[in-house]
C-alpha positions as CSV (number, residue, x, y, z in Angstrom):
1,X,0.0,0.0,0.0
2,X,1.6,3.5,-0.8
3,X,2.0,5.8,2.1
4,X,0.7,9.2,2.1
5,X,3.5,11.8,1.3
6,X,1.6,14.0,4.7
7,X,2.7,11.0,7.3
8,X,2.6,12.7,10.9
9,X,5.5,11.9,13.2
10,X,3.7,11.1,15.6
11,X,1.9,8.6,13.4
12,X,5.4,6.6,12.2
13,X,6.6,7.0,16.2
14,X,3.3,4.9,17.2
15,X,3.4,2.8,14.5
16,X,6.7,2.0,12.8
17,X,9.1,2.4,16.0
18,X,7.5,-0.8,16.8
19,X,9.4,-2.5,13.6
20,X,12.6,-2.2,16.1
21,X,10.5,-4.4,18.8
22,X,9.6,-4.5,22.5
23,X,13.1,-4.4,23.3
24,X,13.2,-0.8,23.1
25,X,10.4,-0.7,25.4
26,X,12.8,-2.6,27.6
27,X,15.2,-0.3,27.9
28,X,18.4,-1.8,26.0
29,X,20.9,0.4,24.6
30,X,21.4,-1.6,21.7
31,X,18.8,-4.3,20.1
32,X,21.5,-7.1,19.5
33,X,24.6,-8.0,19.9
34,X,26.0,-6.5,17.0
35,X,25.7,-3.2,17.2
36,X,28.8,-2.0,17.9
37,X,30.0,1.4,15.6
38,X,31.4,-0.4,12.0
39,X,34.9,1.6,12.1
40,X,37.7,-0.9,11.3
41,X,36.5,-4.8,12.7
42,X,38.8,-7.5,13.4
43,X,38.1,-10.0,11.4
44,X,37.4,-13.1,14.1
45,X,35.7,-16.1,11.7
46,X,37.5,-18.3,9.6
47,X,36.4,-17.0,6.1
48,X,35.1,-19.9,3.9
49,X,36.8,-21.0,0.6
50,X,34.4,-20.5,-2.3
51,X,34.9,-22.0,-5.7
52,X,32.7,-20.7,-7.8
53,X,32.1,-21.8,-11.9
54,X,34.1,-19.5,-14.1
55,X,35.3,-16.9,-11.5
56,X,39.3,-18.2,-10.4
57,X,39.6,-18.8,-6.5
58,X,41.5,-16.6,-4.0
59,X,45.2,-17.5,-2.7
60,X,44.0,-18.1,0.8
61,X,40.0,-17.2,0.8
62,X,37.4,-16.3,-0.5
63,X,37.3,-15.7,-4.5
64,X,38.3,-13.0,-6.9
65,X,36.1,-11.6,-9.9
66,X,37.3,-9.7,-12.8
67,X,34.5,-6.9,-12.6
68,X,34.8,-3.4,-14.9
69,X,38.5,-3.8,-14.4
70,X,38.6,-4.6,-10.8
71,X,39.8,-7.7,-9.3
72,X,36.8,-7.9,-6.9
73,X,37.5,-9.8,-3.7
74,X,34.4,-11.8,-2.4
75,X,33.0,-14.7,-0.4
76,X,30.0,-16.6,0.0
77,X,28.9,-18.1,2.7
78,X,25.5,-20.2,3.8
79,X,22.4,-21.1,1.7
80,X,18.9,-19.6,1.2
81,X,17.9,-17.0,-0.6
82,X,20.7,-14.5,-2.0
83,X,21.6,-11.7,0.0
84,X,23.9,-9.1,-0.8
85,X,26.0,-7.5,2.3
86,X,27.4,-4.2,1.4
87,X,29.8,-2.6,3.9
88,X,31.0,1.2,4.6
89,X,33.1,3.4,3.5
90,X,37.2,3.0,4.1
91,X,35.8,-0.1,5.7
92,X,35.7,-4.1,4.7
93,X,33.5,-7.2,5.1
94,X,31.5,-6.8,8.4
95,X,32.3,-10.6,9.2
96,X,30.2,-10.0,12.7
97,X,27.0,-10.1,10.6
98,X,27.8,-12.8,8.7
99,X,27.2,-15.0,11.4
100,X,23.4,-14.3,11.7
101,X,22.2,-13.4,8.7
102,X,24.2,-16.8,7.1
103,X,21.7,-19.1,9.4
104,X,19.1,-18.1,6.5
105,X,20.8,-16.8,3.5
106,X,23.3,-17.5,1.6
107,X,25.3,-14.1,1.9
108,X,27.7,-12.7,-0.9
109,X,29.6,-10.1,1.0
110,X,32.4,-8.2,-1.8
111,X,34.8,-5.7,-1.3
112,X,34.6,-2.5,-3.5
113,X,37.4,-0.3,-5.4
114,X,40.1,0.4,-3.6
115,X,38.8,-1.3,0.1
116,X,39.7,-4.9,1.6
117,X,40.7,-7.4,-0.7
118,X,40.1,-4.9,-3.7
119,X,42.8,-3.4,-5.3
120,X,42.3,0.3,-6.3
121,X,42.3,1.9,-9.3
122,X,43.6,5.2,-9.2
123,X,42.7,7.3,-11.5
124,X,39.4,6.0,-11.3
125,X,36.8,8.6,-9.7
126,X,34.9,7.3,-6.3
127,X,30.8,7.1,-6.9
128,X,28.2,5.4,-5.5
129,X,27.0,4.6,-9.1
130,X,30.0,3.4,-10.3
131,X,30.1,1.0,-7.1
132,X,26.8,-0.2,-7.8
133,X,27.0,-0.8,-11.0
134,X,30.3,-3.4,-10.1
135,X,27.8,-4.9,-7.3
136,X,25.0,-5.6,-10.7
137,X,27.7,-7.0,-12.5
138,X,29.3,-9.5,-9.9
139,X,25.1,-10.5,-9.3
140,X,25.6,-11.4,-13.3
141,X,28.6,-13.5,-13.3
142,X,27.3,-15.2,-10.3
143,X,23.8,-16.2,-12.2
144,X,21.8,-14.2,-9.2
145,X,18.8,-12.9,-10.7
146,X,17.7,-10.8,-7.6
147,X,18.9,-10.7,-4.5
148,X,18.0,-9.2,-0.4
149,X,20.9,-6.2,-0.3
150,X,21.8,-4.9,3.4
151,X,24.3,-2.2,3.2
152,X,26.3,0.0,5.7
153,X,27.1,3.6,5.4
154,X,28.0,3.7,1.9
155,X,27.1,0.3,1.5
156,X,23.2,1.7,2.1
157,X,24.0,4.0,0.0
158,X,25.0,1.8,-3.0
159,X,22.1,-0.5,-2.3
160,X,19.6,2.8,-2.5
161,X,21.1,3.1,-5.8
162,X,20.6,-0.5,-7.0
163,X,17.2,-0.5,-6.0
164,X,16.6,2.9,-8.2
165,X,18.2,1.8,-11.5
166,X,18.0,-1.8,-11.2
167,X,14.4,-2.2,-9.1
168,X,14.4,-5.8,-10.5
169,X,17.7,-6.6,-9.1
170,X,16.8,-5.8,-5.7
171,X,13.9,-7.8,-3.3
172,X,14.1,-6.0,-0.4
173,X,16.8,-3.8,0.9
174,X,17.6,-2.7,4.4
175,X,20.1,0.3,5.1
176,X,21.7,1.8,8.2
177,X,23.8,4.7,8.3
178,X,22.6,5.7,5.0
179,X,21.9,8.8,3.3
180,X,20.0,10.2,-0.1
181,X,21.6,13.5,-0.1
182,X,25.2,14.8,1.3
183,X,22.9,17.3,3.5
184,X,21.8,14.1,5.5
185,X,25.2,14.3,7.7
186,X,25.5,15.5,10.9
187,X,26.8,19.2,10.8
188,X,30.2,18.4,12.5
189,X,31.0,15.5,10.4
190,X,30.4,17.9,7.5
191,X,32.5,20.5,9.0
192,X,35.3,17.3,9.2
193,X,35.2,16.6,5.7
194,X,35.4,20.4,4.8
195,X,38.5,20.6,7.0
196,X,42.3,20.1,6.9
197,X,41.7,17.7,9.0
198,X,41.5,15.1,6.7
199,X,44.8,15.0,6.1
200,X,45.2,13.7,9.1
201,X,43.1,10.7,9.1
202,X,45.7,7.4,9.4
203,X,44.8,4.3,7.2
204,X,42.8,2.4,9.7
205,X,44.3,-1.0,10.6
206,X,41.8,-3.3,8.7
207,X,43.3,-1.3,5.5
208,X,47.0,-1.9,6.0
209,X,46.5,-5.7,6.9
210,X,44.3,-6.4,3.9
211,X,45.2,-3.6,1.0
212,X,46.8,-5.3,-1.8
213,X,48.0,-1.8,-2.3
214,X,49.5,-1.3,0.8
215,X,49.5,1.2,3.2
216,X,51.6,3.9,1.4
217,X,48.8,3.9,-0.6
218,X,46.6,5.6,1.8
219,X,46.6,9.2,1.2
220,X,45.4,8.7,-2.2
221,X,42.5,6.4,-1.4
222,X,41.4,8.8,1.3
223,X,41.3,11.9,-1.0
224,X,39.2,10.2,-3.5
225,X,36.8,9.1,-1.2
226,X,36.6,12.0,0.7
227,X,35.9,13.8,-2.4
228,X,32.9,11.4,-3.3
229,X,31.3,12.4,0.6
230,X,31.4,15.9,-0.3
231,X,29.4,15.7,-3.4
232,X,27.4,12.5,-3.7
233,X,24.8,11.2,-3.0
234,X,22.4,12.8,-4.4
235,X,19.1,11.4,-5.3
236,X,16.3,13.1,-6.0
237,X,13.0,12.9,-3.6
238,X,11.5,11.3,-7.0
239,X,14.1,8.6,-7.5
240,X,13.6,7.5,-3.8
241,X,9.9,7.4,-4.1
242,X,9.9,5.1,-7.5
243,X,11.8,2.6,-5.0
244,X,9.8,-0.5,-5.0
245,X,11.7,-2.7,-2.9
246,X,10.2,-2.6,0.8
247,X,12.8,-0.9,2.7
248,X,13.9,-0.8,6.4
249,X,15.7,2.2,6.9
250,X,17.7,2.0,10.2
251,X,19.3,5.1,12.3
252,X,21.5,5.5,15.3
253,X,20.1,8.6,17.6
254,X,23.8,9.3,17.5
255,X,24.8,8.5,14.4
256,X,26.3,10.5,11.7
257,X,23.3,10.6,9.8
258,X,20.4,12.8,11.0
259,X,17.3,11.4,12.4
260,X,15.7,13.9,10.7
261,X,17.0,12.5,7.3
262,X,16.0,9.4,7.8
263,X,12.7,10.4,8.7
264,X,12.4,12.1,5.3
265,X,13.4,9.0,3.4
266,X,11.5,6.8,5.8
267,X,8.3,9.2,4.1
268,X,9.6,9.1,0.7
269,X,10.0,5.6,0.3
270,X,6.5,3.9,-1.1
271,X,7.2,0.9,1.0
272,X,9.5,1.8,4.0
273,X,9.9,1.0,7.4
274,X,11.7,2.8,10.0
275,X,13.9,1.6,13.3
276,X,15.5,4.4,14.9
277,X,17.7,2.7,18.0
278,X,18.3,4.1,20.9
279,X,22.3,5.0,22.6
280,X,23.5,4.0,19.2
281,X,26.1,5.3,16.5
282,X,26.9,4.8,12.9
283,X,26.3,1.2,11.5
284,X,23.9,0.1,14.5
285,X,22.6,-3.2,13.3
286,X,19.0,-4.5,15.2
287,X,19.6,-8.6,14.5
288,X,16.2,-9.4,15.3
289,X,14.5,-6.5,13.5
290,X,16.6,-7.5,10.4
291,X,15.2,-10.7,10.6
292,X,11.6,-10.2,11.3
293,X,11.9,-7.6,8.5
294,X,13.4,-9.7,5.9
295,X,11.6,-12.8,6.8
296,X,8.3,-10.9,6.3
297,X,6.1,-11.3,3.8
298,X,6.1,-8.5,1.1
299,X,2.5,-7.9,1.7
300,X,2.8,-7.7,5.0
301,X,6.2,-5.2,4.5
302,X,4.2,-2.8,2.5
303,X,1.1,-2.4,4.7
């Protein structure tokens, strides 16, 4: 059913607060487990080997696909339906959600330009489009026809824009930490990225154990991202309303997104849900309100 665009607040407080559960209600200052702030995670599982048909294995895990140039790093791991796990910005595989999301799924979790596993390209431009575009293209070589897409920070972002230009690509999607316009930040972290102070930002430690570019490689990485944050994204309220895909978008009341923002796509979106948690930062990540969400069905999502 399509939401009015004149939804009250007080209307999506009653009503779709309760997608993030009675635990709220119960005081908790984070839903699940896994919802510590997505900065630079150890990885702690063993990563599965993955041989898939026509794409050449990894030298220790994982596999490698030769996508738009890249040499895309990524594994697979459980069965189910396909989901696609798409992680943030400077960042790399969130192996802490693997865990539960792989008890019903079968997860494809990849690495993007220039982050993890992934080599960079340098004088390729950072955008979102560009990124999602890669994500379409491993989906092709890996014969998934459509797939669940859960993204992080920029990973939300790249999965917002999947779900515009390829709305038969994408099931159901669920973002945290994401944004449709750069105005969506929290003034100080604008201020950060408009400040020298990015220079000073050290490759986090994830980046120089796994960079195939090593860590000299940094500064240059950094910069072109950076750049990207201060310009994109930048959907219009149009694109975001022809989403199709239910969508659960999720918010830390401290995170570096605004509630406000996420309100605004929560009320764009045709078939959205909202979870805004409690004592939580950037890349909060509600395990059972995931779960309820994705293992709804879609009529029940868009009423």
């Amino acid at each position: 059913m399509t939401r009015q665009k004149s939804v009250a607040l007080d209307r999506f407080v009653t009503t779709q607060l309760l997608t993030c559960g009675f635990l709220l209600l119960l005081g908790w200052s984070s839903i699940a487990a896994g919802n510590a702030n997505e900065t630079d995670v150890e990885i702690e599982s063993t990563i599965l080997s993955v041989a898939t048909p026509g794409v050449p294995e990894a030298e220790e895990a994982g596999a490698y696909a030769d996508i738009n140039g890249l040499k895309m790093y990524y594994e697979i791991h459980g069965a189910g339906p396909p989901l696609l796990l798409l992680h943030g910005g400077t960042s790399h595989i969130p192996e802490r959600w693997i865990g539960f999301l792989s008890k019903s799924y079968q997860v494809i979790a990849m690495e993007q330009l220039g982050h993890g596993r992934t080599g960079d390209i340098a004088n390729r431009p950072f955008h979102y489009h560009d990124m999602a575009e890669d994500t379409i293209e491993l989906m092709r070589q890996l014969g998934i026809d459509r797939a669940i897409v859960v993204g992080y920070s920029d990973g939300g972002n790249i999965g917002l824009d999947m779900a515009i230009n390829h709305p038969d690509k994408v099931s159901k999607l669920v973002v945290t930490g994401a944004q449709i316009r750069t105005d969506g930040l929290e003034p100080d972290t604008w201020k950060s990225l408009n400040s020298s102070a990015v220079e000073e930002w050290q490759a986090p430690e994830g980046y120089r154990r796994l960079s195939p570019d090593g860590a000299d490689h940094w500064p240059v990485f950094r910069n072109r991202i950076v750049q990207m944050w201060l310009t994109e994204p930048n959907f219009t309220q149009d694109q975001v309303r022809n989403i199709t895909a239910p969508t659960l978008v999720i918010v830390g009341d401290r995170d570096m997104i605004t509630p406000e923002h996420a309100v605004e796509m929560f009320k764009l979106l045709p078939h959205g849900q909202l979870c805004i948690v409690p004592n939580s930062g950037h890349g909060v990540m509600p395990q059972e309100t995931v779960l309820e969400f994705l293992a709804a069905q879609s009529s029940e999502v868009e009423n």
